[in-house]
py3Dmol code that shows the C-alpha trace and the ligand (Angstrom):
import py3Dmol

protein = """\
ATOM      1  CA  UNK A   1      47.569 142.382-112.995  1.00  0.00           C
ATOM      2  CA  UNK A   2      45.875 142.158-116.045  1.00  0.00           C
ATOM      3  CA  UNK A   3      42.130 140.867-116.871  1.00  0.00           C
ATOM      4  CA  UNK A   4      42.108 138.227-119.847  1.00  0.00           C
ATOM      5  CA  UNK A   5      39.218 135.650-120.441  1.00  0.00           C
ATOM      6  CA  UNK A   6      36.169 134.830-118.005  1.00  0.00           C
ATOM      7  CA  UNK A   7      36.663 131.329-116.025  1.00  0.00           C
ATOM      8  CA  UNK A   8      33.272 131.442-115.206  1.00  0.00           C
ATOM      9  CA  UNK A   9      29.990 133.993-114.146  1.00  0.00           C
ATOM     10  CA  UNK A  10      28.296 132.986-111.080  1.00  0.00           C
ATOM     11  CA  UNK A  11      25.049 134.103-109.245  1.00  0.00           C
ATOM     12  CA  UNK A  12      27.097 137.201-107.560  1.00  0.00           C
ATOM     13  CA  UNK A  13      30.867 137.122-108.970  1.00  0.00           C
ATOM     14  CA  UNK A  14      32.573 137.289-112.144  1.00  0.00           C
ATOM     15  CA  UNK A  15      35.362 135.620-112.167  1.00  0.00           C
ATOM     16  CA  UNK A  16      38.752 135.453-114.938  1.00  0.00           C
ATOM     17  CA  UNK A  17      41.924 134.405-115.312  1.00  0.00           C
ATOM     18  CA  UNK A  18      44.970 137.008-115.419  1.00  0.00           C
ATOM     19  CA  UNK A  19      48.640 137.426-117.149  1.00  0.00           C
ATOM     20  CA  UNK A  20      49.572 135.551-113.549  1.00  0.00           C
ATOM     21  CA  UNK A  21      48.662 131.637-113.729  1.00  0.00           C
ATOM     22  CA  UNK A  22      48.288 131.887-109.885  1.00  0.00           C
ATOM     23  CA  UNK A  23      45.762 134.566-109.677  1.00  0.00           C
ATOM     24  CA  UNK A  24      42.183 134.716-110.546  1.00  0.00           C
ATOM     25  CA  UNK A  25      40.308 138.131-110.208  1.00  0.00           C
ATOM     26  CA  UNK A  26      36.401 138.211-108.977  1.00  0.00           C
ATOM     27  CA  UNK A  27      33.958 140.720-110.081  1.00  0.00           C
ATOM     28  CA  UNK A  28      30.971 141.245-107.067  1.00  0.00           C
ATOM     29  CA  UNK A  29      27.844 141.809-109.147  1.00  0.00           C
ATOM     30  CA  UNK A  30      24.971 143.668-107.583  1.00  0.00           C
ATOM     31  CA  UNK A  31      22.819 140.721-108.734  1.00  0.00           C
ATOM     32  CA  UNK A  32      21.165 138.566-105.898  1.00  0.00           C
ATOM     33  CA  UNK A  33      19.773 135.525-106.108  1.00  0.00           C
ATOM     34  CA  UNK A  34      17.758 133.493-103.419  1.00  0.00           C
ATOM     35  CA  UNK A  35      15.273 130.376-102.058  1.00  0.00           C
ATOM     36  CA  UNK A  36      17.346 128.453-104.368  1.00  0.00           C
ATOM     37  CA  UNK A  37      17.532 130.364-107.401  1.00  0.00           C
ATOM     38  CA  UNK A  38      13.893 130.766-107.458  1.00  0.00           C
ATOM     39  CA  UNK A  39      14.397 134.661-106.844  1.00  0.00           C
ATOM     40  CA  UNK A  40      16.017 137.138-108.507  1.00  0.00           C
ATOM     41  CA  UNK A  41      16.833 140.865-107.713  1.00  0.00           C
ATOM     42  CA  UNK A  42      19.287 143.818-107.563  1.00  0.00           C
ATOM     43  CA  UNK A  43      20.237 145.205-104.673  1.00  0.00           C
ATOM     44  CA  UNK A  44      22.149 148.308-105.591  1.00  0.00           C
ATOM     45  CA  UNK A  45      25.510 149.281-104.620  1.00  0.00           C
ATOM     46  CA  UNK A  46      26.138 145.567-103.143  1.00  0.00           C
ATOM     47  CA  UNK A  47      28.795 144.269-105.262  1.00  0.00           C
ATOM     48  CA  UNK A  48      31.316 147.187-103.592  1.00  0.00           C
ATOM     49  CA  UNK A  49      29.749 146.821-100.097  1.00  0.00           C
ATOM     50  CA  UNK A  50      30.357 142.785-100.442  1.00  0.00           C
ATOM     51  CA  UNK A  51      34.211 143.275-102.235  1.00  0.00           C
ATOM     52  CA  UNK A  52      35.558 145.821 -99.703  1.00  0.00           C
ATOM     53  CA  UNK A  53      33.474 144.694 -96.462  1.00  0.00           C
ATOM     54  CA  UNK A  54      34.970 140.813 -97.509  1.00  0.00           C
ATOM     55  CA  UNK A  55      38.262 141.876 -98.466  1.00  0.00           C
ATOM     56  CA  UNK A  56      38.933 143.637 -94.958  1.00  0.00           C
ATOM     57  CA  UNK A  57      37.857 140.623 -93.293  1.00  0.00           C
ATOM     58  CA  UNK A  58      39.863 138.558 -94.979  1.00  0.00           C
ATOM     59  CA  UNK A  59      42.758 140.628 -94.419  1.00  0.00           C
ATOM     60  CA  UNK A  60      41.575 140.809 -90.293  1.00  0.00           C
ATOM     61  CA  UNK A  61      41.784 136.842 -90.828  1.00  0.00           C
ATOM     62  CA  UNK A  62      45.225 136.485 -92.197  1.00  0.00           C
ATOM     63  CA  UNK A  63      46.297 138.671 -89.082  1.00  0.00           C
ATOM     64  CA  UNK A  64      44.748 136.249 -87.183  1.00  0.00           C
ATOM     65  CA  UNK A  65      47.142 133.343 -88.888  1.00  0.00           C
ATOM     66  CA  UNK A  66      43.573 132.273 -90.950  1.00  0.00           C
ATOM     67  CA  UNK A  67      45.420 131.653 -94.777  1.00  0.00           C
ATOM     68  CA  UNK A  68      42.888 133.102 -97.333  1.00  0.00           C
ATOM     69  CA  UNK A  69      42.527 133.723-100.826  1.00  0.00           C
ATOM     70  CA  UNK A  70      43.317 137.502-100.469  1.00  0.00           C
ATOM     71  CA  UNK A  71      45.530 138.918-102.766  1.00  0.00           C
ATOM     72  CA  UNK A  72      44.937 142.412-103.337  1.00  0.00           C
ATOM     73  CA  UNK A  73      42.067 145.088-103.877  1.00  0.00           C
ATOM     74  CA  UNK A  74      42.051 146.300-107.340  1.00  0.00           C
ATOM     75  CA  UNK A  75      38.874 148.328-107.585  1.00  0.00           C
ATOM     76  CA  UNK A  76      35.476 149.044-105.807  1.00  0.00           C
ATOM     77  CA  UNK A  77      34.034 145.974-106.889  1.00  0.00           C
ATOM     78  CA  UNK A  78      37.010 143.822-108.136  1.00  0.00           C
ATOM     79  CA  UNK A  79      40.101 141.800-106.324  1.00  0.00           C
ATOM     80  CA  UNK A  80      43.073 139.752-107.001  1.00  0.00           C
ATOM     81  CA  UNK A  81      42.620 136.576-105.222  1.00  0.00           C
ATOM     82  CA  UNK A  82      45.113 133.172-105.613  1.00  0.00           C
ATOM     83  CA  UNK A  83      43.264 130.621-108.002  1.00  0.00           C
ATOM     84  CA  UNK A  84      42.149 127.597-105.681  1.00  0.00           C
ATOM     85  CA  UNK A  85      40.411 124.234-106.181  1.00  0.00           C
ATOM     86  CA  UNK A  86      37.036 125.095-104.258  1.00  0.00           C
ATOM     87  CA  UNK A  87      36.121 122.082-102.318  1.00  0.00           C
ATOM     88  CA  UNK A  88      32.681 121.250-102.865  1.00  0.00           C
ATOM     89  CA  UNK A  89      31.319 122.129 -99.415  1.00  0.00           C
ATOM     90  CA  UNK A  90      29.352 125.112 -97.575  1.00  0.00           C
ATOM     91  CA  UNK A  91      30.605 125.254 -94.302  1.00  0.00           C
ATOM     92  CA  UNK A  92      27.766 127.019 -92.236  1.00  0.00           C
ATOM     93  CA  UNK A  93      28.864 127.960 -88.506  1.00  0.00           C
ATOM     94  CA  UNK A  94      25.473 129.003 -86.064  1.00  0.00           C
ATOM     95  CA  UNK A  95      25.722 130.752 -82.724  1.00  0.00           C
ATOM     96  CA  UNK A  96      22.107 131.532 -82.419  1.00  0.00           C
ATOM     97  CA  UNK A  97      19.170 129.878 -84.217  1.00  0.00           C
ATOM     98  CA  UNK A  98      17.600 131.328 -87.878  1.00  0.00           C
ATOM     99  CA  UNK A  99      16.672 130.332 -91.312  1.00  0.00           C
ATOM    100  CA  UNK A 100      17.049 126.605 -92.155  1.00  0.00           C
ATOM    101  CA  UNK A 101      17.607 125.591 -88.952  1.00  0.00           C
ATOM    102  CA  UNK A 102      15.251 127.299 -87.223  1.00  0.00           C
ATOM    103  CA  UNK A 103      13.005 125.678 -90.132  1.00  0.00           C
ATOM    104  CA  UNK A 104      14.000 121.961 -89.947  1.00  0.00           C
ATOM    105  CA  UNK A 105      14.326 121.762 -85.958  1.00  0.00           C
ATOM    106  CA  UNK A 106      10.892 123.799 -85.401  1.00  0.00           C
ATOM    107  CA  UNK A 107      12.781 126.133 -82.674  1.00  0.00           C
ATOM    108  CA  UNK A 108      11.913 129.806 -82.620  1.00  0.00           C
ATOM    109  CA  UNK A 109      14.530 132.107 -84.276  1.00  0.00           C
ATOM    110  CA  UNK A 110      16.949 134.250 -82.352  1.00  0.00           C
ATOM    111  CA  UNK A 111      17.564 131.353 -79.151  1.00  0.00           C
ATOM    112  CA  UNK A 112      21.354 131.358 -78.416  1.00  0.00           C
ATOM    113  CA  UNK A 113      23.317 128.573 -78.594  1.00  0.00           C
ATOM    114  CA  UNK A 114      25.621 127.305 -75.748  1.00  0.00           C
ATOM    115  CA  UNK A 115      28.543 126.466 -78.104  1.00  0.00           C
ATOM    116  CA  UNK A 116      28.428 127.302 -81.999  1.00  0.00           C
ATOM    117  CA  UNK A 117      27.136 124.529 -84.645  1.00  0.00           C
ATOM    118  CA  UNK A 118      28.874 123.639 -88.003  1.00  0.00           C
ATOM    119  CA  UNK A 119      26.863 121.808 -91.000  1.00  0.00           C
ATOM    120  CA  UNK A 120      27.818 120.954 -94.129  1.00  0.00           C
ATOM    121  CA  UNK A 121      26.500 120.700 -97.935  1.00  0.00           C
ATOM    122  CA  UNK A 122      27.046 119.603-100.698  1.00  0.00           C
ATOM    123  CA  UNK A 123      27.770 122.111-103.168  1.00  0.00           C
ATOM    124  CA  UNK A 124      25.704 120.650-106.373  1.00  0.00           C
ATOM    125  CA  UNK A 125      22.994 123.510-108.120  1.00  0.00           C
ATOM    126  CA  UNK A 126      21.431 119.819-110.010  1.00  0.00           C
ATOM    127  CA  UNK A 127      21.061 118.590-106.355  1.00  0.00           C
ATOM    128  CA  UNK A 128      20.075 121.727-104.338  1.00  0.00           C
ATOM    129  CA  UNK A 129      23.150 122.017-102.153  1.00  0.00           C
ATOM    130  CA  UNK A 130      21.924 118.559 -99.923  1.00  0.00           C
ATOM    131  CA  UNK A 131      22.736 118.713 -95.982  1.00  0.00           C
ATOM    132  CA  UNK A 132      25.833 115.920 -95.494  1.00  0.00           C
ATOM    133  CA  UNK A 133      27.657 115.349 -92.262  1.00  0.00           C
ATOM    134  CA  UNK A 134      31.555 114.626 -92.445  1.00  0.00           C
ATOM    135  CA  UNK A 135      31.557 111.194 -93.047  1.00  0.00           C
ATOM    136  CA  UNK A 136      29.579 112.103 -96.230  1.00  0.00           C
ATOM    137  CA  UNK A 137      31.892 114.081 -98.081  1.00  0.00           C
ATOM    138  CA  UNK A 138      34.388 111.832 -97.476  1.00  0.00           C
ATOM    139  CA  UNK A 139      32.695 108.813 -98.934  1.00  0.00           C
ATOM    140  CA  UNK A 140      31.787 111.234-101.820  1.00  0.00           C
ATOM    141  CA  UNK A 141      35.841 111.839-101.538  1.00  0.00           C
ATOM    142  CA  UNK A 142      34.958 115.713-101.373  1.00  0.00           C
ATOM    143  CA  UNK A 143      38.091 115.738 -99.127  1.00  0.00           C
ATOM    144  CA  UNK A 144      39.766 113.351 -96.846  1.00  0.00           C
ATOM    145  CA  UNK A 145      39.639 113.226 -93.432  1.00  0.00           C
ATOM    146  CA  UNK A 146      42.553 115.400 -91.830  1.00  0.00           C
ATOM    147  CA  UNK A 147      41.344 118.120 -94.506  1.00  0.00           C
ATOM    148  CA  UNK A 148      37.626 117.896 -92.896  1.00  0.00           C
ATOM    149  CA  UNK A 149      39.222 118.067 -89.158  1.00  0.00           C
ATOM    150  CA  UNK A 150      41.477 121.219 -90.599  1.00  0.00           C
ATOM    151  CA  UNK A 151      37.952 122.838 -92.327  1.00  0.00           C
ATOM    152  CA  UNK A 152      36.000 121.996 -89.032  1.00  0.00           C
ATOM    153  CA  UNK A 153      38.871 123.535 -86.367  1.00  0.00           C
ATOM    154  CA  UNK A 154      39.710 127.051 -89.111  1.00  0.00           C
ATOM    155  CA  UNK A 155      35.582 127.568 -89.046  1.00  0.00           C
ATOM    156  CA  UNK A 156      35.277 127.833 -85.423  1.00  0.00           C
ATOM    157  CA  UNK A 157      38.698 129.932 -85.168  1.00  0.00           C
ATOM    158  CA  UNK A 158      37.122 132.312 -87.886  1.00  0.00           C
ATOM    159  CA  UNK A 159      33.895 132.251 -86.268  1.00  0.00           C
ATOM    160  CA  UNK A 160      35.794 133.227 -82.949  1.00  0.00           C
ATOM    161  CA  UNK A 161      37.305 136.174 -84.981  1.00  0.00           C
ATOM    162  CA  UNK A 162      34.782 137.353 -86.395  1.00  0.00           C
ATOM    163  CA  UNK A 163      31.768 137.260 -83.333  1.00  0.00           C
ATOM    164  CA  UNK A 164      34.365 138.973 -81.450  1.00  0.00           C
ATOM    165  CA  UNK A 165      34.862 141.489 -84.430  1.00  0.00           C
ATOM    166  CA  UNK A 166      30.950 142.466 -85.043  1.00  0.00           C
ATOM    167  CA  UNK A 167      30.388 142.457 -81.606  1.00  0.00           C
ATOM    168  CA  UNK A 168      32.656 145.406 -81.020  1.00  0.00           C
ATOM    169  CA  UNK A 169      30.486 146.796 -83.946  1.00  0.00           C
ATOM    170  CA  UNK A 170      27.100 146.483 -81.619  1.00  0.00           C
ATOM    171  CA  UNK A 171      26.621 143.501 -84.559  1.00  0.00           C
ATOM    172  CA  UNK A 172      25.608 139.699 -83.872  1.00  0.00           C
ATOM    173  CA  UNK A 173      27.022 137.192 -85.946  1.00  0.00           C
ATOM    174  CA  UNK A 174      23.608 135.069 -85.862  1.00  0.00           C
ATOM    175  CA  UNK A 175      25.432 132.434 -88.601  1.00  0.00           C
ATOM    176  CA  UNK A 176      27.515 132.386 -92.049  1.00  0.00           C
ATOM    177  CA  UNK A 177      28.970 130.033 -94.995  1.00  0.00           C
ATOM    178  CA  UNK A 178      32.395 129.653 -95.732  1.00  0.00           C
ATOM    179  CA  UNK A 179      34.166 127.937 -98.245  1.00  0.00           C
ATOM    180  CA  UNK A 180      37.407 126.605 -98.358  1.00  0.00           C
ATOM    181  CA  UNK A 181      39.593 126.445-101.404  1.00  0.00           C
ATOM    182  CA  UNK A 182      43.087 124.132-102.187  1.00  0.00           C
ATOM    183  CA  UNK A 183      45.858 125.839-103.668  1.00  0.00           C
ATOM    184  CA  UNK A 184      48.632 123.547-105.832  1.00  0.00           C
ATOM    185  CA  UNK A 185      50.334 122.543-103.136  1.00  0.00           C
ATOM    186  CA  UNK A 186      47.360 121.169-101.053  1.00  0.00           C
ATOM    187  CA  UNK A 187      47.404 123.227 -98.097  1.00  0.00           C
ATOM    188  CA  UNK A 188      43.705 125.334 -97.429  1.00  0.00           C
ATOM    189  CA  UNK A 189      42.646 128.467 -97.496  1.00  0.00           C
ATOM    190  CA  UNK A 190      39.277 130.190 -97.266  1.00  0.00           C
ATOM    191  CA  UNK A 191      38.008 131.578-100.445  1.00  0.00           C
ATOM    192  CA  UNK A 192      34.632 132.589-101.556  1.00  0.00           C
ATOM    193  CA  UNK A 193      33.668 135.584 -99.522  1.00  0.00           C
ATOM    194  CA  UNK A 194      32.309 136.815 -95.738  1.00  0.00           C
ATOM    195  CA  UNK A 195      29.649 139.544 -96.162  1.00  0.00           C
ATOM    196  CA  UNK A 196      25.743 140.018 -96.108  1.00  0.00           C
ATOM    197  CA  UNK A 197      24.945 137.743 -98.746  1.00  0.00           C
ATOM    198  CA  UNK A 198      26.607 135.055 -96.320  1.00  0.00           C
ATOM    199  CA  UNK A 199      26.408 136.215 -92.976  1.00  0.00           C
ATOM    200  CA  UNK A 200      23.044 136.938 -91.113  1.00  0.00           C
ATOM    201  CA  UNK A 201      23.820 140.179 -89.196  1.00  0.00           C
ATOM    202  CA  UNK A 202      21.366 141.281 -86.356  1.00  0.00           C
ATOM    203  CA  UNK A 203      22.036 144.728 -84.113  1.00  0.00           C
ATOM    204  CA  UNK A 204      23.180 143.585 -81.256  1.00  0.00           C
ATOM    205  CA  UNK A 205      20.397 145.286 -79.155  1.00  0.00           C
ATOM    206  CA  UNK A 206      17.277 145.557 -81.375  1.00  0.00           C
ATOM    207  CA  UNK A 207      17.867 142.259 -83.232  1.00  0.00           C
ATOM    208  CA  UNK A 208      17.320 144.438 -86.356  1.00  0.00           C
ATOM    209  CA  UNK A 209      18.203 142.203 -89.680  1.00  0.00           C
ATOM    210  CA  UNK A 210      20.844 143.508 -91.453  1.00  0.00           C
ATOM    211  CA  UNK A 211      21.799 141.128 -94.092  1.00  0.00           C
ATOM    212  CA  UNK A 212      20.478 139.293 -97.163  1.00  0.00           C
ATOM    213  CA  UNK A 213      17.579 137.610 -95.204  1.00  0.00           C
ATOM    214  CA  UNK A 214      16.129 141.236 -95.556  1.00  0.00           C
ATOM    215  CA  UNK A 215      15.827 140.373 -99.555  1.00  0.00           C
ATOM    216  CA  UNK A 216      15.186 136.598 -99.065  1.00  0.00           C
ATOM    217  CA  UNK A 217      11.993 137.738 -97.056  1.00  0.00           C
ATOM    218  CA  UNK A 218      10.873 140.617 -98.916  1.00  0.00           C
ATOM    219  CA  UNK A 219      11.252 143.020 -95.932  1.00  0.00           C
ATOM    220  CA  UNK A 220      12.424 146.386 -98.068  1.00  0.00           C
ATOM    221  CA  UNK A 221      15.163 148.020 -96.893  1.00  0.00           C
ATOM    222  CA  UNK A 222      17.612 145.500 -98.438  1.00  0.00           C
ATOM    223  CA  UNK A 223      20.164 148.617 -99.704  1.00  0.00           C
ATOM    224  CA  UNK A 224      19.972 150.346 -96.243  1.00  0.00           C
ATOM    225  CA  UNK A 225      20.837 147.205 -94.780  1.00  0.00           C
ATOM    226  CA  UNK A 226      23.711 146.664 -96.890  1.00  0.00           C
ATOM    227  CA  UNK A 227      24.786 150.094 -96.547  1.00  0.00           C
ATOM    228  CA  UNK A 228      24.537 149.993 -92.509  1.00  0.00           C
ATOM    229  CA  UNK A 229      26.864 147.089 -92.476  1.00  0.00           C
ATOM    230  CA  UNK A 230      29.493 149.054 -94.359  1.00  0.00           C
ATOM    231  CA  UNK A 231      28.983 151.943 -91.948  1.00  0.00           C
ATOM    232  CA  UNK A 232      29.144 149.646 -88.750  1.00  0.00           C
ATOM    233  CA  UNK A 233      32.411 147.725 -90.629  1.00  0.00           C
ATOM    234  CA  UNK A 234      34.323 150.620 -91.631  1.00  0.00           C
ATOM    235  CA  UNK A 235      32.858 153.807 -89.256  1.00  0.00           C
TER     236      UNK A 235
END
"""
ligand_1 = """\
25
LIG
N 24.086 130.757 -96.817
C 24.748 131.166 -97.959
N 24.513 130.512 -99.136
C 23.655 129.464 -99.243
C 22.986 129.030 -98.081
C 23.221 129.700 -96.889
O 25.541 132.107 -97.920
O 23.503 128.918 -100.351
C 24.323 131.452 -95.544
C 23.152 132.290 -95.106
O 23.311 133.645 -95.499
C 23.177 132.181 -93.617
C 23.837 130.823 -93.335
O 24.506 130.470 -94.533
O 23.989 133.198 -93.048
C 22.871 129.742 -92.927
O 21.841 129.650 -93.873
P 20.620 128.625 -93.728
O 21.156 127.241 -93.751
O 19.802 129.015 -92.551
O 19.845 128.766 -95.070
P 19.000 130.001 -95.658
O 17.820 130.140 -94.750
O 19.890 131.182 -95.658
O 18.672 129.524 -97.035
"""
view = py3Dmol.view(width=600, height=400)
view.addModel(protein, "pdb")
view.setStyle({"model": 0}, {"cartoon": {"style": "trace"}})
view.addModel(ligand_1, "xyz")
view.setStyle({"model": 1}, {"stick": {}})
view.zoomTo()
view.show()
């Protein structure tokens, strides 16, 4: 698989076409970006931790019968994935309360749900990523309806997976985005990718942070953190 000219360069990823029409290949940068661009940073060494910890969760997905993007691990920091249509929503799945929701429903962080959540936005940078429910996106014809019930049932599935996964790594899957991607012939997969920029990670017994919110918030220790996950994930 062979590199040839840049599709795009986002706030993390690189990404470019290849020799194979089919196939894209991403780039993880170490640049982070957060509270809406507003912040910028390096975190050092995450553009590896993100590409292999993502890549091996994709692949424990696909086990799983979850279709992903996943092609094939090229290098530390770059992989082969199929070229997809993203569709233009963040799927965010909760199991206990943080962040923005903690924010906008003035509830403590860290109280457990009963059964997981799932939210939507918009993906749109001129119109901050807006909060939309299902009925939304498909007025904005972001995708129909069957592909919203498929997106909505393959979230809580992964989520399943992957709660089950960190737990058996003394981790707790506190919330993540997902997005989902078309390929030609319509079907879905997940693309994008499933690490600590997009996960909140707490230890399962000290409620330690161990993701991205550790930059977000100024709380040092942002590479540790990174690094830690990559122990727990791989160790
Ligand atoms: N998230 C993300 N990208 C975004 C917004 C959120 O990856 O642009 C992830 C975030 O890391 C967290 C989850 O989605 O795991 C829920 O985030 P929340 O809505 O609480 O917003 P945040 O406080 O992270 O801005």
């Amino acid at each position: 698989m062979k590199k040839t000219v840049q599709l795009y360069e986002g706030k993390a990823k690189k990404v470019f076409e290849t020799d194979t029409d089919s196939i894209v290949i991403v780039s993880y940068k170490d640049d982070a970006t957060a509270l809406d661009g507003l912040k910028k940073g390096t975190i050092t060494g995450k553009g590896a931790i993100n590409n292999r910890m993502s890549n091996f969760l994709m692949q424990l997905l696909e086990k799983e019968g979850i279709p992903t993007h996943f092609v094939e691990e090229l290098s530390d920091r770059e992989t082969a994935v199929k070229k997809v249509s993203i569709v233009p929503l963040e799927v965010i799945v909760r199991n206990v309360a943080a962040g923005h929701f903690a924010q906008r429903y003035g509830v403590e962080e860290g109280i457990v749900f009963d059964e997981p959540t799932i939210e939507f936005s918009y993906k749109n940078d001129d119109l901050h990523d807006p909060l939309l429910n299902s009925y939304h996106a498909v007025a904005l014809k972001l995708a129909d309806k069957s592909e919203i019930q498929h997106i909505k049932s393959m979230a809580f599935r992964i989520n399943d997976i992957l709660k089950e996964f960190f737990k058996s790594k003394n981790v707790k899957l506190v919330d993540f985005k997902m997005e989902f991607g078309r390929l030609p012939d319509g079907s879905i997969v997940l693309a994008d990718e499933i690490s600590p920029d997009t996960c909140r990670f707490w230890d399962l017994e000290t409620n330690e942070k161990l993701d991205k919110d550790r930059f977000r918030r100024d709380m040092g220790g942002v590479e540790g953190a990174y690094e830690e996950m990559y122990r727990r994930v791989f160790g």
